[in-house]
MARGUDREN-590350 format. One line per field, with one value per residue (C-alpha): residue in one letter; z, y, x. Coordinates in Angstrom, 2 decimals, decimal comma. Each point is the difference from the previous one (the first is absolute). Layout:
rest	[a	...]
zz	[Z	...]
yy	[Y	...]
xx	[X	...]
***
This chain:
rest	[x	x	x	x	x	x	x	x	x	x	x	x	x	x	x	x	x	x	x	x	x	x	x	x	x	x	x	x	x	x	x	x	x	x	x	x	x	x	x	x	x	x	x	x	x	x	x	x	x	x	x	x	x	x	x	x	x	x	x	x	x	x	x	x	x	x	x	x	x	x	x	x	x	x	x	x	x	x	x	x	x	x	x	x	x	x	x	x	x	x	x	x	x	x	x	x	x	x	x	x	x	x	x	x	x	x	x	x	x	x	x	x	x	x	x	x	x	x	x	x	x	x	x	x	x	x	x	x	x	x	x	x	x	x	x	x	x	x	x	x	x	x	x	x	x	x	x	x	x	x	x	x	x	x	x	x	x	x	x	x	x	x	x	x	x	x	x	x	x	x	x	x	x	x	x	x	x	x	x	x	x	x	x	x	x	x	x	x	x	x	x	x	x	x	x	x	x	x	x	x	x	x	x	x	x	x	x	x	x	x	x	x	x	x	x	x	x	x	x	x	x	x	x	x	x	x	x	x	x	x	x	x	x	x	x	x	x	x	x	x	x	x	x	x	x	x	x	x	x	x	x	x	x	x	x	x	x	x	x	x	x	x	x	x	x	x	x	x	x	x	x	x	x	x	x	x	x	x	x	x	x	x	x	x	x	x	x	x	x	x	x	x	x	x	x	x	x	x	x	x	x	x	x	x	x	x	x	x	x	x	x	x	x	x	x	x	x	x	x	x	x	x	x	x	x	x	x	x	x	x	x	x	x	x	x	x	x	x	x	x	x	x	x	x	x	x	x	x	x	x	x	x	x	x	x	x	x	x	x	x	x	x	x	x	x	x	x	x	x	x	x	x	x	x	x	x	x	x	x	x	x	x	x	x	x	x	x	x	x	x	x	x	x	x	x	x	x	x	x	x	x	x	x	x	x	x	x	x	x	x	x	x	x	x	x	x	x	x	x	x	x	x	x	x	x	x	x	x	x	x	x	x	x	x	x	x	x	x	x	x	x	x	x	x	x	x	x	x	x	x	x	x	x	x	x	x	x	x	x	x	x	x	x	x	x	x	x	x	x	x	x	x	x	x	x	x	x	x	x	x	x	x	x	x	x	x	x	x	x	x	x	x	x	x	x	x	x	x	x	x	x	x	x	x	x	x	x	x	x	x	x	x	x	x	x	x	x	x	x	x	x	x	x	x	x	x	x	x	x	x	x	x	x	x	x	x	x	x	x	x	x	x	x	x	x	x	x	x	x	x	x	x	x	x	x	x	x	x	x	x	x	x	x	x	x	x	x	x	x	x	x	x	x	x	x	x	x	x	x	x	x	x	x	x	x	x	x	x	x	x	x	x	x	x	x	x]
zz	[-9,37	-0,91	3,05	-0,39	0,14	3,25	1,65	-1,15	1,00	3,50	0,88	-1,46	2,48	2,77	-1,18	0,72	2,86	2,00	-0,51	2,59	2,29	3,51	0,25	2,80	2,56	2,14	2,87	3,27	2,23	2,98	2,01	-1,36	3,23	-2,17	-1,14	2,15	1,23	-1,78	1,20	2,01	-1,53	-3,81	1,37	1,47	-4,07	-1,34	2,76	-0,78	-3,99	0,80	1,85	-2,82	-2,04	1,26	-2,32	-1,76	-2,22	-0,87	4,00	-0,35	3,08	2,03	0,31	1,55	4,07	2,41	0,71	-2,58	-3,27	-1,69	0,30	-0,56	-1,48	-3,43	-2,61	3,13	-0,37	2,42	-0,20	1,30	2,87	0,67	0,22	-1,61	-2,88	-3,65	-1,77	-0,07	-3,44	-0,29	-2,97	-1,00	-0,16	-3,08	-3,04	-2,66	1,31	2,61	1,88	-0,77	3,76	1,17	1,42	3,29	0,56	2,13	-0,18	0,47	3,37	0,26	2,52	-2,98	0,16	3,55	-1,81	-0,15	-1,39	-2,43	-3,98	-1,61	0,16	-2,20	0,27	-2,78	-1,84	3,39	-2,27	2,71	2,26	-0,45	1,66	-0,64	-0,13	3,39	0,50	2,44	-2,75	-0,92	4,08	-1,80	-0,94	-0,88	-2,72	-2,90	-1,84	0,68	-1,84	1,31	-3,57	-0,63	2,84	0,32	1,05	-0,21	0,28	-0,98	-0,29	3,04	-0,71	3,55	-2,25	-1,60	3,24	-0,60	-1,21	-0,57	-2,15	-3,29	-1,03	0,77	-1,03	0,98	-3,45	0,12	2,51	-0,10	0,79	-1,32	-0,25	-1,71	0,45	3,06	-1,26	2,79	-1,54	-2,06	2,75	0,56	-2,27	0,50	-1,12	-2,79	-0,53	-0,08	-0,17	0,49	-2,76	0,21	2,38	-0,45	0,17	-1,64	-1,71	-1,39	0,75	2,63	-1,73	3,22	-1,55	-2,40	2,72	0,30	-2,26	1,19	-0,80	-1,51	-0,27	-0,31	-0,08	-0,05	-1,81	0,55	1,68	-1,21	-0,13	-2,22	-1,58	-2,55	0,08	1,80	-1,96	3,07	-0,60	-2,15	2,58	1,68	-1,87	1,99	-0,17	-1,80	0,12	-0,46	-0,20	0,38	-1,92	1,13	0,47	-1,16	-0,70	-3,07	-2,02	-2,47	0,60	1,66	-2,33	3,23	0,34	-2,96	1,86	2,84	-1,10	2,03	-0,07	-0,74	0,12	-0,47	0,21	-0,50	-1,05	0,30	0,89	-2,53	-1,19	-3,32	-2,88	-1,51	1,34	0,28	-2,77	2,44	1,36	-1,55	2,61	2,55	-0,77	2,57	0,03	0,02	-0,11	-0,98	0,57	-1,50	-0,54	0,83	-0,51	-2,62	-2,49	-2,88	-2,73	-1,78	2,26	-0,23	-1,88	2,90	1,84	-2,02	1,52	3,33	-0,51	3,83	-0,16	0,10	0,79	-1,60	0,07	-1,66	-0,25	0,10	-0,97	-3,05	-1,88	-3,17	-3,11	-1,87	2,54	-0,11	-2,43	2,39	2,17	-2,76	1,72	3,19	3,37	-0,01	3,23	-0,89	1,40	0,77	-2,13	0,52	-2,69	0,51	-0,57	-1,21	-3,63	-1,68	-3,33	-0,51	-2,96	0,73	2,84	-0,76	-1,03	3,14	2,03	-1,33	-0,33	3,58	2,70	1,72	3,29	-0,10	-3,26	0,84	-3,69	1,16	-1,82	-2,20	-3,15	-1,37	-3,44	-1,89	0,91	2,93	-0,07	0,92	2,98	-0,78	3,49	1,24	1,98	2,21	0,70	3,44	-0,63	-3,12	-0,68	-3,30	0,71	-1,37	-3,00	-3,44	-0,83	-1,83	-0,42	1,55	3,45	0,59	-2,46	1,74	3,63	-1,60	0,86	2,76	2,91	3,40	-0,62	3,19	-0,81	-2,85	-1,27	-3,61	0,33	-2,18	-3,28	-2,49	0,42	-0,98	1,02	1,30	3,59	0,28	-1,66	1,81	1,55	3,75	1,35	2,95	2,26	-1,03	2,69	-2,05	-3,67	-0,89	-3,73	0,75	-2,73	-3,24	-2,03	1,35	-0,29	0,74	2,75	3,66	0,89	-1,98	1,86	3,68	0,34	-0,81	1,44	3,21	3,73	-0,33	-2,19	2,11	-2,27	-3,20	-1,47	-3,80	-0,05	-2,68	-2,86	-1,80	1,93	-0,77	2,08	3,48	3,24	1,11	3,15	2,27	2,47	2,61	0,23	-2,05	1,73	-1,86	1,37	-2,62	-2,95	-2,64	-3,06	0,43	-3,48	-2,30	-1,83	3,54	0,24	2,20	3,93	2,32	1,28	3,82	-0,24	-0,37	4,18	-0,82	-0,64	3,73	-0,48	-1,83	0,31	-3,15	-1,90	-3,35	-2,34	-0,85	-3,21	-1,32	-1,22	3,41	0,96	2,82	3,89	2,20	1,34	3,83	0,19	-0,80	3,55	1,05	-1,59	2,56	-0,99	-3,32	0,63	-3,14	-2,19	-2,92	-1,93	-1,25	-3,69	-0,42	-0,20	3,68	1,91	3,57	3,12	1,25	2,10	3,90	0,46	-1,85	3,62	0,57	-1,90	2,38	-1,48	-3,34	-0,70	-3,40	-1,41	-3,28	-1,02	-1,89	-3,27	0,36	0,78	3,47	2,65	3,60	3,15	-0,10	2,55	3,07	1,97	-0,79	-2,09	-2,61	1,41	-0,12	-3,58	-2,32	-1,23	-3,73	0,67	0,28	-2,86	-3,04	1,20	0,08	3,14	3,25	2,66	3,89	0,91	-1,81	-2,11	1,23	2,41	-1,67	0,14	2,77	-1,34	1,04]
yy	[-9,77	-0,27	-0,14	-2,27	2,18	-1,46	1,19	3,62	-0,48	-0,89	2,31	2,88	-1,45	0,25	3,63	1,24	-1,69	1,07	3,55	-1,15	-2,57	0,37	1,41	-1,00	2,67	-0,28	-2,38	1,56	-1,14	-1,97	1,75	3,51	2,12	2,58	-2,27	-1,08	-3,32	-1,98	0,75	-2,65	-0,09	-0,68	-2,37	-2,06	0,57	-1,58	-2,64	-1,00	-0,12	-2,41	-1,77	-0,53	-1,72	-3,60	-0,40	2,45	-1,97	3,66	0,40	3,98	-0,75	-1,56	3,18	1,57	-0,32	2,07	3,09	2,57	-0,76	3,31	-0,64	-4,10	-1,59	-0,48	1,50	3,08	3,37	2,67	3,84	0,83	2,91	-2,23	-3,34	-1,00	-2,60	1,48	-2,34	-4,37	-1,50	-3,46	-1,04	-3,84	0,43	-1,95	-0,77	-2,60	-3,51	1,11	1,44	-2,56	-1,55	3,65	0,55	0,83	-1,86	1,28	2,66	4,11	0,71	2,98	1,43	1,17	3,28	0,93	1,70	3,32	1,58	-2,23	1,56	-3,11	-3,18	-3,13	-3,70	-1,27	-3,47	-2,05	-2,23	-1,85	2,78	-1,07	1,45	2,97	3,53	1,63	2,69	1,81	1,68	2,07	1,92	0,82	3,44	0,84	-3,19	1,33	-3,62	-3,14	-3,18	-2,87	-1,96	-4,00	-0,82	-3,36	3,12	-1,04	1,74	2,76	3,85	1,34	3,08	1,81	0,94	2,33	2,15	0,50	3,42	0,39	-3,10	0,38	-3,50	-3,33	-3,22	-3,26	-1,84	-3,94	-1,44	-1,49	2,98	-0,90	2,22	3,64	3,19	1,50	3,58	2,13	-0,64	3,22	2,15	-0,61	3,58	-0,34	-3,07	-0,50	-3,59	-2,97	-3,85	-2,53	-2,15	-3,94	-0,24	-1,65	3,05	0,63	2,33	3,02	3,50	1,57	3,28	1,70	-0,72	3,39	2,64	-1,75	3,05	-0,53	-3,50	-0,74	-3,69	-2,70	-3,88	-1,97	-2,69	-4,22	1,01	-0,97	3,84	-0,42	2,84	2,65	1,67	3,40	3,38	2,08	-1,99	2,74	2,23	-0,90	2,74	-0,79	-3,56	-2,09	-3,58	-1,56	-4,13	-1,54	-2,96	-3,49	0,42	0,09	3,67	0,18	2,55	2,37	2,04	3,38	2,51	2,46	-2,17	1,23	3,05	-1,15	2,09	-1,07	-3,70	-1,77	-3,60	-1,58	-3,33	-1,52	-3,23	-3,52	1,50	0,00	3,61	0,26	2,64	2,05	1,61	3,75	2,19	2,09	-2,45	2,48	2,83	-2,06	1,64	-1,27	-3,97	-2,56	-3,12	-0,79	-3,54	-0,84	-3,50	-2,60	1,82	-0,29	3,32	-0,19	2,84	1,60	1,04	3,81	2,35	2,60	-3,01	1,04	3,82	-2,17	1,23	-1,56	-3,18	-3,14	-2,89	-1,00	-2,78	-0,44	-3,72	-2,62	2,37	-0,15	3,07	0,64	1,29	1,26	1,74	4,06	1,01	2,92	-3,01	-0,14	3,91	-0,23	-0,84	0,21	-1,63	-2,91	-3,44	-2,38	-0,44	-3,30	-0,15	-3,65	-2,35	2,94	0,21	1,76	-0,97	0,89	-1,82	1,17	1,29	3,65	1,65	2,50	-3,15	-1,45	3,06	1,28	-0,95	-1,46	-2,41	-2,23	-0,78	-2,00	-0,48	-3,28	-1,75	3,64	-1,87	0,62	-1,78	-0,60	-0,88	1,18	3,67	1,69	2,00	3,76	-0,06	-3,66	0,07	2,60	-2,88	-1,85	-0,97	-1,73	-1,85	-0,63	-2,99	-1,38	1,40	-0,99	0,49	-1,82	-0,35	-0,74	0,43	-0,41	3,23	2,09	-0,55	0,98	3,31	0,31	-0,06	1,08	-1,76	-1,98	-0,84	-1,79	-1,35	-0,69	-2,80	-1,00	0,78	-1,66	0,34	-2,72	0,05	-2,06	0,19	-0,95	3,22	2,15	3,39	0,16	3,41	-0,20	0,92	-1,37	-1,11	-1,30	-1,53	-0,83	-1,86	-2,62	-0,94	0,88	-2,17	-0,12	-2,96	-1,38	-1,26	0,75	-0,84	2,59	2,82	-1,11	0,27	3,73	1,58	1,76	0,48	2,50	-2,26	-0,52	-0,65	-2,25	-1,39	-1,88	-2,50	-0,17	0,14	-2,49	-0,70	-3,63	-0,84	-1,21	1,99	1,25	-0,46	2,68	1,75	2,47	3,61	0,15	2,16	-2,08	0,20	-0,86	-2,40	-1,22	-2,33	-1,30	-1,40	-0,26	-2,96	-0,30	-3,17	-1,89	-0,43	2,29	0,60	-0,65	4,03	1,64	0,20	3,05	1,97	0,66	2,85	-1,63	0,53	-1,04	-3,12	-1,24	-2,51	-1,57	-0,75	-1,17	-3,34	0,10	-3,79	-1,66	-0,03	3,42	0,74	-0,14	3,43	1,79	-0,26	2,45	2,49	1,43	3,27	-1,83	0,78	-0,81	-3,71	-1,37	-2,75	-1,27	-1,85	-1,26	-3,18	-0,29	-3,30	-1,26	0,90	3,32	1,00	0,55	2,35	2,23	0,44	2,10	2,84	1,00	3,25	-1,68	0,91	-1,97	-2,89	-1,58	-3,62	-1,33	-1,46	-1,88	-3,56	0,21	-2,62	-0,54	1,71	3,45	1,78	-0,25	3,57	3,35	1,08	-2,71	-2,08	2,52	1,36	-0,82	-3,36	1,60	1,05	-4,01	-1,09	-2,22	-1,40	-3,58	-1,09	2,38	-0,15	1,69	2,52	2,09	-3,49	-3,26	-1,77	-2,32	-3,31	-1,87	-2,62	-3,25]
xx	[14,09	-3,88	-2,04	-3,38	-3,38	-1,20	3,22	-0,31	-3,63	0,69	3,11	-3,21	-2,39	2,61	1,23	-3,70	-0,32	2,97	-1,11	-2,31	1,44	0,85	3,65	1,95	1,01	3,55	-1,20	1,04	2,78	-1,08	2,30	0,03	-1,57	-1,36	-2,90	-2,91	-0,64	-3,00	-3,36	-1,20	-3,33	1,61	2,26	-3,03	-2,10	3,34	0,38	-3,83	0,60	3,21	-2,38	-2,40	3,64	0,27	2,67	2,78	2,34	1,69	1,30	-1,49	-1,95	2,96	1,52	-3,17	0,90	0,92	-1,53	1,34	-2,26	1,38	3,62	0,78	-3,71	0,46	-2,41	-0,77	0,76	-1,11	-0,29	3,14	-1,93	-3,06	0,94	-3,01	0,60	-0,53	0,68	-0,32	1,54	0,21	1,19	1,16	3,56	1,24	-1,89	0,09	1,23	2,20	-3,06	-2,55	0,45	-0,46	-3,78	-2,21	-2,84	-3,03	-2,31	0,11	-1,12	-2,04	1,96	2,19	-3,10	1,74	2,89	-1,26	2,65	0,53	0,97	1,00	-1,27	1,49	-0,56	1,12	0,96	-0,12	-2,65	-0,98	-2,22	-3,76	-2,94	-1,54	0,88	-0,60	-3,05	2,70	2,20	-2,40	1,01	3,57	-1,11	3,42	0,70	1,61	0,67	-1,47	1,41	-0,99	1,08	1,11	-1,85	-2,65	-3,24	-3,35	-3,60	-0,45	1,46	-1,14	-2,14	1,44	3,10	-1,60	0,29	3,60	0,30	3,57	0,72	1,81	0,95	-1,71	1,04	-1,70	0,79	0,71	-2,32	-3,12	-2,60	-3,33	-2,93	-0,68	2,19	-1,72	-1,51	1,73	3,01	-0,81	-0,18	3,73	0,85	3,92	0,58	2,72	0,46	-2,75	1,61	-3,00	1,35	0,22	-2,37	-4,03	-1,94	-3,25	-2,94	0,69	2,45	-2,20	-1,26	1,81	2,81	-0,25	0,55	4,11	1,03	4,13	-0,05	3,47	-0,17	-3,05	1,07	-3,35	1,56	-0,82	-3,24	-3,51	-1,29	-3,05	-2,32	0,97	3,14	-1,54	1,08	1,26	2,95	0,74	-0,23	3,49	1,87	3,00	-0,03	3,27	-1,07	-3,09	0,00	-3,67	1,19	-1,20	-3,58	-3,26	-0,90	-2,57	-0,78	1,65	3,23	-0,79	0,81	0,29	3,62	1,58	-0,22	3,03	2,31	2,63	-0,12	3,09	-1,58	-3,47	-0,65	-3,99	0,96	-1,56	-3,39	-3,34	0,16	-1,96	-0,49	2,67	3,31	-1,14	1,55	1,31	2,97	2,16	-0,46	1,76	3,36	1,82	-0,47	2,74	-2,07	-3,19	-1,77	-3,67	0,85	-2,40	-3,35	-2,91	1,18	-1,09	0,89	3,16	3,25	-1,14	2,20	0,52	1,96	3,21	0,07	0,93	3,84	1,18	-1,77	2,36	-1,34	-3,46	-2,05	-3,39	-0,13	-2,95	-2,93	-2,13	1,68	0,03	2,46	1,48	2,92	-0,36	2,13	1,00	1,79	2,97	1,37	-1,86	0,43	4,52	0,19	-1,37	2,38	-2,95	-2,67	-2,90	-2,60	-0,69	-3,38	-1,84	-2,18	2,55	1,01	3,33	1,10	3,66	1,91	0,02	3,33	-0,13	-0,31	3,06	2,16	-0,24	2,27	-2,63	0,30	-3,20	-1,49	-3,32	-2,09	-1,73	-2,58	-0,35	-0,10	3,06	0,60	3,47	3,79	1,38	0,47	3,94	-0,08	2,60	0,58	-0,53	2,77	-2,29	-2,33	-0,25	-3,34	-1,87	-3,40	-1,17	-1,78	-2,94	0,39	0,18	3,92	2,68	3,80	3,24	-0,48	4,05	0,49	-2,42	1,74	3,26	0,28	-2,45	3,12	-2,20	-3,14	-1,07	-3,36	-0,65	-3,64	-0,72	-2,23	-2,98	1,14	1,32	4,26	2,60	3,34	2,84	-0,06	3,47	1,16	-2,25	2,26	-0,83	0,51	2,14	-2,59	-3,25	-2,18	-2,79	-0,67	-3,46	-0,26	-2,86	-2,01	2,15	1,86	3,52	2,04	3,20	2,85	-1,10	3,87	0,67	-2,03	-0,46	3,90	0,20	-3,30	1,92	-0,40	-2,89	-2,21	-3,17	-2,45	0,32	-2,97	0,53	-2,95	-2,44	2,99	1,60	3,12	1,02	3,19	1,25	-0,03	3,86	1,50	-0,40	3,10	-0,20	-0,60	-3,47	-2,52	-3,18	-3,36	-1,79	0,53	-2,44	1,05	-3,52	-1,70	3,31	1,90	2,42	1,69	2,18	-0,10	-0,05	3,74	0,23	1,98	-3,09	-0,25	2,93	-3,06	-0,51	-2,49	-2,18	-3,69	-1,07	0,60	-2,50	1,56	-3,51	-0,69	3,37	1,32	2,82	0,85	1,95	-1,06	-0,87	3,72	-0,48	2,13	-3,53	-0,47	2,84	-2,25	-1,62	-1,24	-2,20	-3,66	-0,78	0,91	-1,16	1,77	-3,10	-0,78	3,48	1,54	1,46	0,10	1,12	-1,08	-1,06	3,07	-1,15	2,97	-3,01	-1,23	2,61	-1,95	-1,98	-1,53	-1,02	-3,52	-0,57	1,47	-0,85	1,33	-2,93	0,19	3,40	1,72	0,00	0,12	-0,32	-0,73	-1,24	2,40	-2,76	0,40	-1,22	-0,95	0,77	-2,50	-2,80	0,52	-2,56	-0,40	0,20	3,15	1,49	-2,35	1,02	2,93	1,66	-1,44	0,85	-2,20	-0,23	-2,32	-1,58	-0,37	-0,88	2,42	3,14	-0,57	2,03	2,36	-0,07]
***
C-alpha cells in the first residue's frame, strides 16, 4: 500500500504533537468517598465560563449540574486530595463530517483565571468561541498547557501570559488573532511547544524570543510575520520542527539554522526569502523534510544537500534555482521518497537516471525543461505521485502508464503527447489525471466508462478529442471534469446528473448540440458551469435553480432562447455570461417581450 506524502506528513505533525498534548487522567467517581467534593469557588469559575456558551451543539455542557464538578462534569478533573479542578479539556468530539454540527458559540469568560489550581487548560475546535482572550489567565500560576486552538479568537495575544511561569506548551493556532507576538512571551523559559499558526498576526519574531533555549516545537505558519528571518533561531538546539511557511519573512536564509541539529522538519515555504540556500544544509543530520518552496532562491541546489542521509520528503519548488543537479545527488540522500523540483530555472534536459531508478513516491519535475520521449521509470510501480507537466515531452502516453500500477496523481500536461485515450491503463486507484493541453485524441465512450470510483479529478481539455460524450452510471466520485476546448460532439446525455459530487463542470468550447438536459439541475453541489461556445439551443432549464451554491455559470456564445431562469443567482450573473445567443432575455438582460 503507498501512502500519499501529505498523509505521512500529517500523521508526523500529529506524532510531535502528542508528545505534548494534554493526556487524560482517570476521572474520579462521583461517589467514591475517598475524593473531595468540588471546591465551591471552581465550581462557580466553571459555572461563569458555561455562562459565557449560549449555545453547545456537542451537549459537554449539559452534563455540568449539580454540585459535584469533579466527579460527573464532563471535560473536569480534580486533584483527587484537594478538590480543586486541574484540569478543563474541551475538545469537539468527532471530526470530519460527522462533527461538523458539533460547536459552542459564545465567548471565554474571564472567570476561567479563578481556577487556581488549574495545570491544563484546553478549548479546542468549538470554532464558534469569539471574543478575546481573557487578561485573567495570566492568575493560573500553575498552567502547564494552554490550547485554546480551532476557536473564532480575536484581538490580540494578551501580553499578561507571559506571567505564567510554569507553561511548557501553548497552542492558540486557527483563530483570528491579529497583531504582533507580545515580547514577554520570551520570558516564559519553560516553554516547549509554540502553535500560533493560522491565525492574522503581524511584524516580526520579537527579539525576546532568543532566551526560549528548550523550545521543542515552533509553528508560525499562515501568519503574516514580516521582517528577516532572525538568527537566534539557531539557537533552539533542542528544537524538532520549525514551519514559518505562509508568510512574508524577507531576507536570506540564516546560516545560524543549519546549525539545528536536531530538527526533523523545516518548512519556510510560500514566503519571499531571497539569496542562496546556505552550503551548510548538510549539517542538519537529522531532517526528514525539508520545504523552501515558494521563495525567490536563486543559485545551484548546493552539493552538501546529499550528506542529508534521513531526509525523505523534499520540496524545493517555485524558486528561481539554477542547474545543473549536484552530481553528489546520484548516491546521496537514501531516504529520499518525495522529491518537488518544480517551476524553478533548472535546465534539466532529461530526467536524471537516479531520479528514475529510485523507488521513489512523488516525482514532481514540472516545467524543468525536460526534452525527449517519455522516459521509463525502474521502479514506477513505486510511484503514487507524478508531474511532468509543462514540459517539452513526447510519445505514447498509454505505454508510459503501463507499468506505473499505484500512481494516483497523474499530471502531464503542456507538452506535446498523443495517444488514444481509449486505451489509456487506469490504475485502480487513481484519484486524479491531469493531460490538458497535449495532443490526445480519441473515443470519450471509451474512457469515461473505466476511470473508477476514486477518480476525482479528470481534466482532458485543450486536446484533440473529436467524439460524443458517454452516458454516465452511478458510483463515480467526480468533482471535477474538464473536456473544455476539444472536437466534443453530440448532446449532452440527460445521465450526466449521476455525477452527484460534482463541483466542476466546463464543456465550453466544443461543437456539443441539442438542448441543456433539465437533469443538470439535480446537481447540486456544481459551483462551477460552463457550457459556453457550443452549439446548444432551447431554453435555459429553471430546474437550474435548484443549484443553489453555483458561483459561476457560463452559457454565452450559443443558440439559446428564452427566459433566463429569474432567481439567484442566475439572474445576477454577469450579462457576459448570457451573451451571443439566439435571443434569451430576463435579467441580467433586457426583459422578454410580452406576447400578444
Amino acid at each position: 500500500m503507498h501512502i500519499p506524502v501529505e498523509t505521512l506528513l500529517l500523521v508526523l505533525l500529529l506524532c510531535h504533537a502528542v508528545q505534548l498534548r494534554p493526556l487524560r487522567a482517570l476521572a474520579q467517581a462521583p461517589d467514591d468517598p475517598g475524593f473531595p467534593p468540588c471546591a465551591a469557588a471552581d465550581r462557580a469559575a466553571l459555572l461563569g465560563f458555561k455562562a459565557g456558551i449560549f449555545k453547545d451543539t456537542t451537549g459537554i455542557l449539559s452534563t455540568w449540574t449539580g454540585t459535584d464538578c469533579c466527579g460527573a462534569w464532563e471535560g473536569v478533573e480534580c486533584h483527587p486530595k484537594t478538590g480543586r479542578v486541574t484540569r478543563l479539556q474541551l475538545q469537539r468530539p468527532q471530526a470530519g463530517a460527522a462533527g461538523s454540527g458539533l460547536y459552542m458559540k459564545g465567548v471565554l469568560s474571564p472567570s476561567l483565571g479563578n481556577l487556581r489550581a488549574l495545570e491544563v487548560l484546553v478549548i479546542s475546535g468549538m470554532k464558534q468561541i469569539r471574543g478575546a482572550i481573557p487578561d485573567s489567565l495570566a492568575r493560573l500560576a500553575s498552567l502547564t498547557q494552554l490550547y485554546l486552538e480551532g476557536n473564532l479568537l480575536q484581538g490580540t495575544v494578551p501580553s499578561a501570559l507571559g506571567k505564567l511561569p510554569s507553561l511548557r506548551a501553548l497552542s492558540l493556532s486557527g483563530n483570528r488573532l491579529q497583531g504582533q507576538l507580545p515580547p514577554s512571551l520570551g520570558s516564559l523559559g519553560n516553554l516547549l511547544q509554540i502553535n500560533v499558526g493560522r491565525n492574522l498576526l503581524t511584524g516580526p519574531l520579537p527579539p525576546t524570543f532568543r532566551n526560549l533555549h528548550g523550545l521543542q516545537y515552533l509553528d508560525l505558519s499562515y501568519n503574516l510575520l514580516s521582517g528577516e528571518m532572525p538568527g537566534f533561531l539557531g539557537q533552539f538546539q533542542n528544537i524538532t520542527f520549525l514551519d514559518l511557511s505562509n508568510n512574508q519573512f524577507h531576507g536570506q536564509i540564516p546560516t545560524s539554522l543549519c546549525s539545528l541539529s536536531t530538527a526533523l522538519d523545516i518548512s519556510l515555504s510560500s514566503n519571499r526569502l531571497t539569496g542562496k540556500i546556505p552550503t551548510q544544509i548538510g549539517r542538519l543530520r537529522s531532517l526528514n523534510t525539508l520545504s523552501l518552496s515558494q521563495n525567490l532562491l536563486t543559485g545551484p541546489i548546493p552539493e552538501s544537500m546529499a550528506g542529508l542521509q534521513k531526509l525523505w520528503y523534499l520540496n524545493l519548488s517555485r524558486n528561481a534555482i539554477t542547474g545543473p543537479l549536484p552530481g553528489a545527488l546520484a548516491k546521496g540522500m537514501p531516504a529520499l521518497l518525495s522529491l518537488d523540483l518544480s517551476y524553478n530555472s533548472l535546465h534539466l534536459g532529461t530526467i536524471p537516471d537516479w531520479v528514475r531508478s529510485r523507488a521513489l513516491r512523488d516525482v514532481h519535475l514540472a516545467g524543468c525543461n525536460i526534452r525527449g520521449a517519455l522516459p521509463s521509470f525502474s521502479n514506477g510501480g513505486s510511484l503514487s505521485s507524478l508531474d511532468l507537466s509543462n514540459n517539452h515531452l513526447t510519445g505514447d502516453v498509454a505505454r508510459f502508464l503501463t507499468n506505473m500500477s499505484s500512481l494516483q496523481d497523474i499530471k502531464l500536461s503542456g507538452n506535446m503527447l498523443r495517444s488514444d485515450i481509449s486505451e489509456l491503463p487506469l490504475p485502480d486507484g487513481l484519484s486524479s489525471l491531469d493531460l490538458h493541453s497535449n495532443q490526445l485524441y480519441g473515443s470519450l465512450p471509451g474512457l469515461l466508462p473505466r476511470i473508477g470510483e476514486f477518480m476525482e479529478v479528470l481534466d482532458l481539455s485543450s486536446n484533440r478529442i473529436a467524439s460524443a460524450l458517454p452516458n454516465f452510471s452511478e458510483g463515480l466520485s467526480l468533482r471535477w471534469l474538464d473536456l473544455s476546448r476539444n472536437g466534443v460532439t453530440g448532446g449532452i446525455p440527460a445521465s450526466v446528473s449521476q455525477l452527484t459530487g460534482l463541483e466542476r463542470l466546463d464543456l465550453s468550447r466544443n461543437q456539443i448540440r441539442g438542448s441543456i438536459p433539465s437533469s443538470l439541475g439535480q446537481m447540486t453541489n456544481l459551483r462551477y458551469l460552463d457550457i459556453s461556445s457550443n452549439s446548444l439551443a432551447g431554453e435555459i432549464p429553471d430546474a437550474l435553480l435548484e443549484i443553489r451554491g453555483i458561483q459561476h455559470a457560463n452559457f454565452r456564445a450559443n443558440m439559446l432562447c428564452g427566459q433566463i431562469p429569474q432567481g439567484h443567482p442566475f439572474n445576477i450573473f454577469p450579462a457576459s455570461a448570457y451573451a451571443h445567443n439566439q435571443c434569451l432575455c430576463g435579467k441580467p438582460l433586457p426583459p422578454c417581450k410580452k406576447r400578444l
